[in-house]
N, CA, C and O atoms as a GROMACS GRO file, in nm:
protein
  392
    1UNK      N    1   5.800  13.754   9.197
    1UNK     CA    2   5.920  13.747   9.280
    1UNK      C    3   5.883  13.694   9.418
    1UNK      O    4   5.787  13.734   9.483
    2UNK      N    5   5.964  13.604   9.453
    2UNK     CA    6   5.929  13.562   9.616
    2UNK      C    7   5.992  13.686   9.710
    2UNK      O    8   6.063  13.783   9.680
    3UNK      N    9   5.939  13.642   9.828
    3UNK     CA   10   5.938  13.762   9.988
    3UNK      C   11   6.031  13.789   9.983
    3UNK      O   12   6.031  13.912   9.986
    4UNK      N   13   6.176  13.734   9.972
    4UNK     CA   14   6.322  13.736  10.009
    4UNK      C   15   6.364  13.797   9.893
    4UNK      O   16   6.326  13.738   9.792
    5UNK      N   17   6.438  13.908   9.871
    5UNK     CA   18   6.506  14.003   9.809
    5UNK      C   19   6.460  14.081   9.764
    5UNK      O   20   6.500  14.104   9.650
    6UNK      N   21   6.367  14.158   9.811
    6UNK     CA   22   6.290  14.294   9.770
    6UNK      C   23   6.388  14.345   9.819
    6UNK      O   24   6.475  14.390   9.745
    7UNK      N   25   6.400  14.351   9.953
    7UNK     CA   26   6.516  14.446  10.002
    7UNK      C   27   6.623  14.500   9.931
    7UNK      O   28   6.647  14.619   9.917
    8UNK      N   29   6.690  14.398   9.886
    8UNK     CA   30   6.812  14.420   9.815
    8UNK      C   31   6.768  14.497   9.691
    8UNK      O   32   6.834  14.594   9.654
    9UNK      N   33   6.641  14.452   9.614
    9UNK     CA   34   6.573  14.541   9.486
    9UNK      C   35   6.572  14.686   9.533
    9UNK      O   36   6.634  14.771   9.469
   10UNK      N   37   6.506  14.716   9.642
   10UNK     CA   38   6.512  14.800   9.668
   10UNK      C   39   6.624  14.943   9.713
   10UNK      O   40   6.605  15.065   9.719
   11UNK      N   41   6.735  14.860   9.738
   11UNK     CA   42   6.853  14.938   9.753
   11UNK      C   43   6.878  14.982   9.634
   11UNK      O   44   6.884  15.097   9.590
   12UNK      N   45   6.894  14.884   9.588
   12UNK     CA   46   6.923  14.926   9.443
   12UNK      C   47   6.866  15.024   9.347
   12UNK      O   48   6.942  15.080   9.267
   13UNK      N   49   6.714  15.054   9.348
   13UNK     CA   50   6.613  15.113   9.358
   13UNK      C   51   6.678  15.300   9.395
   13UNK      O   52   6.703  15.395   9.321
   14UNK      N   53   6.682  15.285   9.509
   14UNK     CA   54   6.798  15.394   9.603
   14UNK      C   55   6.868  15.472   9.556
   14UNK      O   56   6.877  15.594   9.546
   15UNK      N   57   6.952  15.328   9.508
   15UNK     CA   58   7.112  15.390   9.443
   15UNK      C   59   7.189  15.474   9.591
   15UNK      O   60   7.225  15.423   9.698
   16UNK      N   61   7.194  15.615   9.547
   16UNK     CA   62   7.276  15.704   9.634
   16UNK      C   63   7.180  15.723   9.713
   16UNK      O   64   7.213  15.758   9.826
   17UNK      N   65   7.040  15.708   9.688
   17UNK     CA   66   6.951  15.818   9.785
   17UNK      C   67   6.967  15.704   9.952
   17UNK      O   68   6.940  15.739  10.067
   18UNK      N   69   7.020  15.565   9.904
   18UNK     CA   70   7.009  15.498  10.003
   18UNK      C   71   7.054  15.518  10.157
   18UNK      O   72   7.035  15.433  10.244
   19UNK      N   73   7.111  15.634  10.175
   19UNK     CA   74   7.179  15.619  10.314
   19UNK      C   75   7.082  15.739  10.358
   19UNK      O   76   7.105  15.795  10.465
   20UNK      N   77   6.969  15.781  10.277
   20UNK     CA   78   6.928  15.912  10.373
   20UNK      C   79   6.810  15.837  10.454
   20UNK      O   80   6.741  15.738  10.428
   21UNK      N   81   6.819  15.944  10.581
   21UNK     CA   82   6.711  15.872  10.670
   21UNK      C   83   6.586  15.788  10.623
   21UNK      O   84   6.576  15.667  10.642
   22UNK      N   85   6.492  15.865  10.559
   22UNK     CA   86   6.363  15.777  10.470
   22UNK      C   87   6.366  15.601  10.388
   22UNK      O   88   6.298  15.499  10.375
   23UNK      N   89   6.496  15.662  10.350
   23UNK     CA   90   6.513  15.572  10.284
   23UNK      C   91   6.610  15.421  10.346
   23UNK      O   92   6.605  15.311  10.291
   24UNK      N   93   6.684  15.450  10.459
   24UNK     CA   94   6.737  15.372  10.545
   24UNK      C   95   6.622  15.277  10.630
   24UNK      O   96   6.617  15.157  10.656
   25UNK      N   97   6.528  15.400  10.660
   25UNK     CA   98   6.396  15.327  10.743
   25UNK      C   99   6.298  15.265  10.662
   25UNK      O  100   6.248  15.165  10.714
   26UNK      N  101   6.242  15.305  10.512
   26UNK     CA  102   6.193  15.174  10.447
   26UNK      C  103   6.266  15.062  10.407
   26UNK      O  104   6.204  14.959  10.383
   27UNK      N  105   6.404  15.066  10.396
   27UNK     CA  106   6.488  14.901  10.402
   27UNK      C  107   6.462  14.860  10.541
   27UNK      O  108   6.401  14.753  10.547
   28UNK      N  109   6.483  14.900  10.626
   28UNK     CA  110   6.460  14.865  10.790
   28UNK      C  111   6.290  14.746  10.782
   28UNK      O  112   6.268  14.628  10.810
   29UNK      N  113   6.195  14.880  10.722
   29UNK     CA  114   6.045  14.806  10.755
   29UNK      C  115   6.047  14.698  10.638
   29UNK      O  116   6.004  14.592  10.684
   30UNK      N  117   6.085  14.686  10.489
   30UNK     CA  118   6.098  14.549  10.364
   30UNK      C  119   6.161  14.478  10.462
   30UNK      O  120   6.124  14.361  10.452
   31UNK      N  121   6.239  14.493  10.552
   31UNK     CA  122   6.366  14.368  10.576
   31UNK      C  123   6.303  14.283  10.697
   31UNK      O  124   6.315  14.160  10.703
   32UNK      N  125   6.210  14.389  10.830
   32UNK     CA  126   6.134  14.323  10.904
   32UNK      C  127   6.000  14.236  10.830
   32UNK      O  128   5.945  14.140  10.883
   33UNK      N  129   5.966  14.289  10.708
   33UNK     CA  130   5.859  14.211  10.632
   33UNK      C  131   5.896  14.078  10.602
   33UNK      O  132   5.810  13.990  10.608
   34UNK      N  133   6.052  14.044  10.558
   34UNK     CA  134   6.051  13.906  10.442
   34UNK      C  135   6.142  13.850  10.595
   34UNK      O  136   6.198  13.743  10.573
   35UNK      N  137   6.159  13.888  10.704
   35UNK     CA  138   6.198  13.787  10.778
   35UNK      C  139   5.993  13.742  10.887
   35UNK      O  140   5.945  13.631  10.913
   36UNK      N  141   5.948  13.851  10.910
   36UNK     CA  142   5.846  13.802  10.992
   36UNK      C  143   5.721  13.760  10.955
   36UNK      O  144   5.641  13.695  11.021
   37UNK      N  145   5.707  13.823  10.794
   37UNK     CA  146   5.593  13.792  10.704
   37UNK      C  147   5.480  13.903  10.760
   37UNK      O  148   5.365  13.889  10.718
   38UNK      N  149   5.503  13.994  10.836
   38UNK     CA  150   5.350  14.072  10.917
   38UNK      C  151   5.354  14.196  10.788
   38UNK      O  152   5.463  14.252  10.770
   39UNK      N  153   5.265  14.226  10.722
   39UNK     CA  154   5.183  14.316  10.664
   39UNK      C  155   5.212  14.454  10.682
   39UNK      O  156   5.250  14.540  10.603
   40UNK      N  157   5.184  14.455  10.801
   40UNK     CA  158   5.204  14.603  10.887
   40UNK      C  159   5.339  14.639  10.862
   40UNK      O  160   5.339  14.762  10.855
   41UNK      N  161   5.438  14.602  10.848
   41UNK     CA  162   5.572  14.652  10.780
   41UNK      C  163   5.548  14.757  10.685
   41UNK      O  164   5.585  14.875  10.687
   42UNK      N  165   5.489  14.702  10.613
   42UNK     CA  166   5.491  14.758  10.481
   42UNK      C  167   5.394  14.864  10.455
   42UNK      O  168   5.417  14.958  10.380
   43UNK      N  169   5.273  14.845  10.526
   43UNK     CA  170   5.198  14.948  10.576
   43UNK      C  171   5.274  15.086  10.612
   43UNK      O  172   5.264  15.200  10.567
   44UNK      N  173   5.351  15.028  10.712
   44UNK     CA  174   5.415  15.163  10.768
   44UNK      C  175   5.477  15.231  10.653
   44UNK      O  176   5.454  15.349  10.625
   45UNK      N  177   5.570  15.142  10.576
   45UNK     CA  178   5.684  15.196  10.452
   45UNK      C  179   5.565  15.272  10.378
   45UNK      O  180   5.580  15.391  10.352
   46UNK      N  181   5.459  15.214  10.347
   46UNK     CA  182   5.379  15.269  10.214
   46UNK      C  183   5.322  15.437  10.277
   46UNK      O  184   5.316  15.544  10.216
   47UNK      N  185   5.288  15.405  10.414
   47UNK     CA  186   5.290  15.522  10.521
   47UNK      C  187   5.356  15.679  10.540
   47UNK      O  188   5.309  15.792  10.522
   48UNK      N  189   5.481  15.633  10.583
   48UNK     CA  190   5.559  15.741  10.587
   48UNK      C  191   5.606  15.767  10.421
   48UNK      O  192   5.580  15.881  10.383
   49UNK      N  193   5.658  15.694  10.339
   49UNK     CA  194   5.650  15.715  10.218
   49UNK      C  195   5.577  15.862  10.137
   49UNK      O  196   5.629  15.960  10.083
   50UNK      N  197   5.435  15.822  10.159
   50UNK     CA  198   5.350  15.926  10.108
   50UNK      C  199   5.327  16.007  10.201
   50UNK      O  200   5.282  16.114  10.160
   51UNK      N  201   5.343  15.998  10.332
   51UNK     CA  202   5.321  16.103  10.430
   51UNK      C  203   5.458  16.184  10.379
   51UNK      O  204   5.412  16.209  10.268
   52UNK      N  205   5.541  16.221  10.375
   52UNK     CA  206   5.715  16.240  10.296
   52UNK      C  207   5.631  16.314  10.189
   52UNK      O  208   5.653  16.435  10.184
   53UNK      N  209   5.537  16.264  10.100
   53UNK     CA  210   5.483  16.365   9.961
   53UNK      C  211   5.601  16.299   9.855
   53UNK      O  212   5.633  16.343   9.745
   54UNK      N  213   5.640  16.211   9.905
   54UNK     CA  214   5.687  16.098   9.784
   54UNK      C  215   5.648  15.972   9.743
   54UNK      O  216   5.624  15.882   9.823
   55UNK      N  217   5.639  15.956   9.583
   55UNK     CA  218   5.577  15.845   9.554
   55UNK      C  219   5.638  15.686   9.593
   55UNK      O  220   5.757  15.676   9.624
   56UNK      N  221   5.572  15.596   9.589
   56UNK     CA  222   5.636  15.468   9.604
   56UNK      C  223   5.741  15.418   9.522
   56UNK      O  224   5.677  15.432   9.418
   57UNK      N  225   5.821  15.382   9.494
   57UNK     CA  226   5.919  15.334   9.399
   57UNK      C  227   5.866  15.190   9.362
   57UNK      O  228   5.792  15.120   9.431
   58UNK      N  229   5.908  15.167   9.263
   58UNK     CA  230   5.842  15.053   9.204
   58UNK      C  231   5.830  14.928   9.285
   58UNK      O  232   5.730  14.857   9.294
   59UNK      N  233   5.935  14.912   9.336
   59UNK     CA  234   5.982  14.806   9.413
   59UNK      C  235   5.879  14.782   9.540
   59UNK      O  236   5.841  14.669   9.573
   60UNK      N  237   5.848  14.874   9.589
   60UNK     CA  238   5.766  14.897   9.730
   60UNK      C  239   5.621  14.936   9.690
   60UNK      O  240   5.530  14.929   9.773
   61UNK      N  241   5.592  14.989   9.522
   61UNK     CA  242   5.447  14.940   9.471
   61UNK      C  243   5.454  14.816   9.473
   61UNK      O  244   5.414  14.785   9.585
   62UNK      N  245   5.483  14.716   9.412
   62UNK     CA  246   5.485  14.555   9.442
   62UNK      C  247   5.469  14.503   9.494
   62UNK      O  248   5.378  14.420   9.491
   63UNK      N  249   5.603  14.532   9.627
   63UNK     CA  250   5.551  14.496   9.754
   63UNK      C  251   5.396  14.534   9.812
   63UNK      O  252   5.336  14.442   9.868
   64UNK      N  253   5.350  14.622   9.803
   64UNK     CA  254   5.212  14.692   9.860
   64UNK      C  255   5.122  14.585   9.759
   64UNK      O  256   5.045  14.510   9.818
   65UNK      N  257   5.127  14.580   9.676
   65UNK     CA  258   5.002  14.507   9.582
   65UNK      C  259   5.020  14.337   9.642
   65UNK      O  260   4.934  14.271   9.700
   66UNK      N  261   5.135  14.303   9.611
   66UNK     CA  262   5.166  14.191   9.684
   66UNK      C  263   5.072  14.135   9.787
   66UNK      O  264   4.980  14.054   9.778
   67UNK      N  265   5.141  14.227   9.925
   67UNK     CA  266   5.092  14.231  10.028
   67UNK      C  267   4.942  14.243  10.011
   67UNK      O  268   4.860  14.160  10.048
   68UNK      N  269   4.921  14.342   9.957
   68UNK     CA  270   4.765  14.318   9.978
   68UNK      C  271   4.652  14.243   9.899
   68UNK      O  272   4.534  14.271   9.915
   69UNK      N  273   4.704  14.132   9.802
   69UNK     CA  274   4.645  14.033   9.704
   69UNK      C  275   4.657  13.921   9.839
   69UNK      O  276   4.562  13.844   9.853
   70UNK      N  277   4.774  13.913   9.937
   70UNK     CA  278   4.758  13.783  10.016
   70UNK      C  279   4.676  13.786  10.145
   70UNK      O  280   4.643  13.693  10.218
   71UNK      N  281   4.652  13.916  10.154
   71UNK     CA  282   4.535  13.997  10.297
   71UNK      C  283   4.355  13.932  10.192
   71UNK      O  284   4.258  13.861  10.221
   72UNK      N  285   4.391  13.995  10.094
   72UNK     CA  286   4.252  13.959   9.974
   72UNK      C  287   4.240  13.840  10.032
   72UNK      O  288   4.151  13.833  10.117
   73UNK      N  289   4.338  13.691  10.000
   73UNK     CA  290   4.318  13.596   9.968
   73UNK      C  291   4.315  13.529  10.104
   73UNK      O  292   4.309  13.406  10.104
   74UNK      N  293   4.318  13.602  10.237
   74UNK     CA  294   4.359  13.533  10.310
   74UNK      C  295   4.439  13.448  10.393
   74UNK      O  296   4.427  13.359  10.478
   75UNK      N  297   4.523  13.512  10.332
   75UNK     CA  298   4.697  13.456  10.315
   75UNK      C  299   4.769  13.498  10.438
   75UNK      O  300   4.857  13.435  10.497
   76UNK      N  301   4.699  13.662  10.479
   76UNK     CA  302   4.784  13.727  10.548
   76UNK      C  303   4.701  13.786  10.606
   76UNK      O  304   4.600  13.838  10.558
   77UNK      N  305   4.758  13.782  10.792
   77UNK     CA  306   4.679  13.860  10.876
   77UNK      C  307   4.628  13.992  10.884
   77UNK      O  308   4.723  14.067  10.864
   78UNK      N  309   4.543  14.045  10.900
   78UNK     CA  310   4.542  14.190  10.931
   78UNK      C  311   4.546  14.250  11.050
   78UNK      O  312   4.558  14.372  11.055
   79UNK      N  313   4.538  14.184  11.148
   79UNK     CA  314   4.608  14.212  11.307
   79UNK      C  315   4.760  14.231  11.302
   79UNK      O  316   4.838  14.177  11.223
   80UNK      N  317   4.785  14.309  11.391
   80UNK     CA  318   4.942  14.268  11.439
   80UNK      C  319   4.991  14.432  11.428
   80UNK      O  320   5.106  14.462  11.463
   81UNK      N  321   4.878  14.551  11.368
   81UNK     CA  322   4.973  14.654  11.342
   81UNK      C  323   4.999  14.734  11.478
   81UNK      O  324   5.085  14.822  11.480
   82UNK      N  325   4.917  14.700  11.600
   82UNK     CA  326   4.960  14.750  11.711
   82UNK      C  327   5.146  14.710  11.741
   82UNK      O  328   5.237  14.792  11.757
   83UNK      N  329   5.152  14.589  11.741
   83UNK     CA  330   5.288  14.533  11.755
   83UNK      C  331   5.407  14.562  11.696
   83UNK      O  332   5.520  14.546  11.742
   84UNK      N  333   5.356  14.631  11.531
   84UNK     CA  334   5.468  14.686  11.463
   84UNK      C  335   5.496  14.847  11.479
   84UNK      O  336   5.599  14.905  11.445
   85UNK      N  337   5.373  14.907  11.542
   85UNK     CA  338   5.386  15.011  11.622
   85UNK      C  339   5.467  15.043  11.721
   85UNK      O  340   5.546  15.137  11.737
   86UNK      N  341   5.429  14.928  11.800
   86UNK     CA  342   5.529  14.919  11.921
   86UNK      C  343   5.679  14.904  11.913
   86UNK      O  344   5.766  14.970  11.971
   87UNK      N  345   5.691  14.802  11.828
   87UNK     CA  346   5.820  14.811  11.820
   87UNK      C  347   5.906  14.918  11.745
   87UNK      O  348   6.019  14.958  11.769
   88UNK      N  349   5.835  14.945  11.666
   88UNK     CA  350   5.903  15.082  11.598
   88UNK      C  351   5.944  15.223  11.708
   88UNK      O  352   6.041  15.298  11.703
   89UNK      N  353   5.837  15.221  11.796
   89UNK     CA  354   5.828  15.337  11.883
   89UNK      C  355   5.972  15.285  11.967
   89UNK      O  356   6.063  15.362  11.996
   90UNK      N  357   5.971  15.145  11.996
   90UNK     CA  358   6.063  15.115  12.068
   90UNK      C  359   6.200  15.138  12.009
   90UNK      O  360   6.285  15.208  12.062
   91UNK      N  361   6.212  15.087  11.917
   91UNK     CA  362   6.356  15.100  11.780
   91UNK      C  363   6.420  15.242  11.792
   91UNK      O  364   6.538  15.262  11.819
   92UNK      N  365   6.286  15.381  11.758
   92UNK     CA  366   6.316  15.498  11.795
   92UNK      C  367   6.401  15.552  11.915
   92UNK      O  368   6.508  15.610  11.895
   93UNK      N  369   6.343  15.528  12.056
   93UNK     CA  370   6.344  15.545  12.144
   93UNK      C  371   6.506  15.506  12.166
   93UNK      O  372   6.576  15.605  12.188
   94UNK      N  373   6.578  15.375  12.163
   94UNK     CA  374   6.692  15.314  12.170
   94UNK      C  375   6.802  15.403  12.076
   94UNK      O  376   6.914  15.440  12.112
   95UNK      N  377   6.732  15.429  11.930
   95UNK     CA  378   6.833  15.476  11.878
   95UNK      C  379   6.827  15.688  11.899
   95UNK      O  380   6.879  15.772  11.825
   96UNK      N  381   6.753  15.708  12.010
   96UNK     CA  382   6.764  15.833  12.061
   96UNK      C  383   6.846  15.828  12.181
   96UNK      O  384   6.916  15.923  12.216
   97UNK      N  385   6.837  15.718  12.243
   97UNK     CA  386   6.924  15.711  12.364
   97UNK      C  387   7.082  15.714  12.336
   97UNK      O  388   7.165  15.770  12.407
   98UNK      N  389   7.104  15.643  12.216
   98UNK     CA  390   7.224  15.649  12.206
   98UNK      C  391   7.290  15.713  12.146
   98UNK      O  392   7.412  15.700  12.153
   0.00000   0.00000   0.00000
């Protein structure tokens, strides 16, 4: 499958569970992945995921193997996870303010 529509696999994936927090914020980190291509997205999803004590759903195993066959091959950076840090902390922060 190409980069563009995991997301949507993944809702689907969801079903109902889709509107609960966890699951709102790994569509959030797939959707920053297939627009910016950075790694660290998905890192995070595969992250909090199992930090949660829940397994990956198929869709976001894929993605993870994916991702990390094009890190293998060189394909894909492994820098950048400070930046997806940051912005996440930032994302938080905005949607506490309001």
């Amino acid at each position: 499958m190409s980069e563009e529509g995991y997301s949507q696999i993944l809702m689907q994936e969801f079903g109902k569970a889709a509107e609960s927090d966890l699951c709102m914020a790994l569509l959030r980190y797939v959707t920053r992945w297939e627009e910016t291509k950075n790694p660290h997205w998905i890192d995070l999803a595969a992250i909090i995921t199992t930090s949660a004590g829940l397994p990956l759903a198929p869709c976001l195993q894929e993605i993870v193997a994916h991702v990390a066959r094009r890190r293998l091959n060189g394909q894909a950076s492994a820098s950048g996870g400070a930046t997806v840090i940051e912005e996440e902390i930032r994302n938080i922060a905005l949607a506490s303010m309001a």
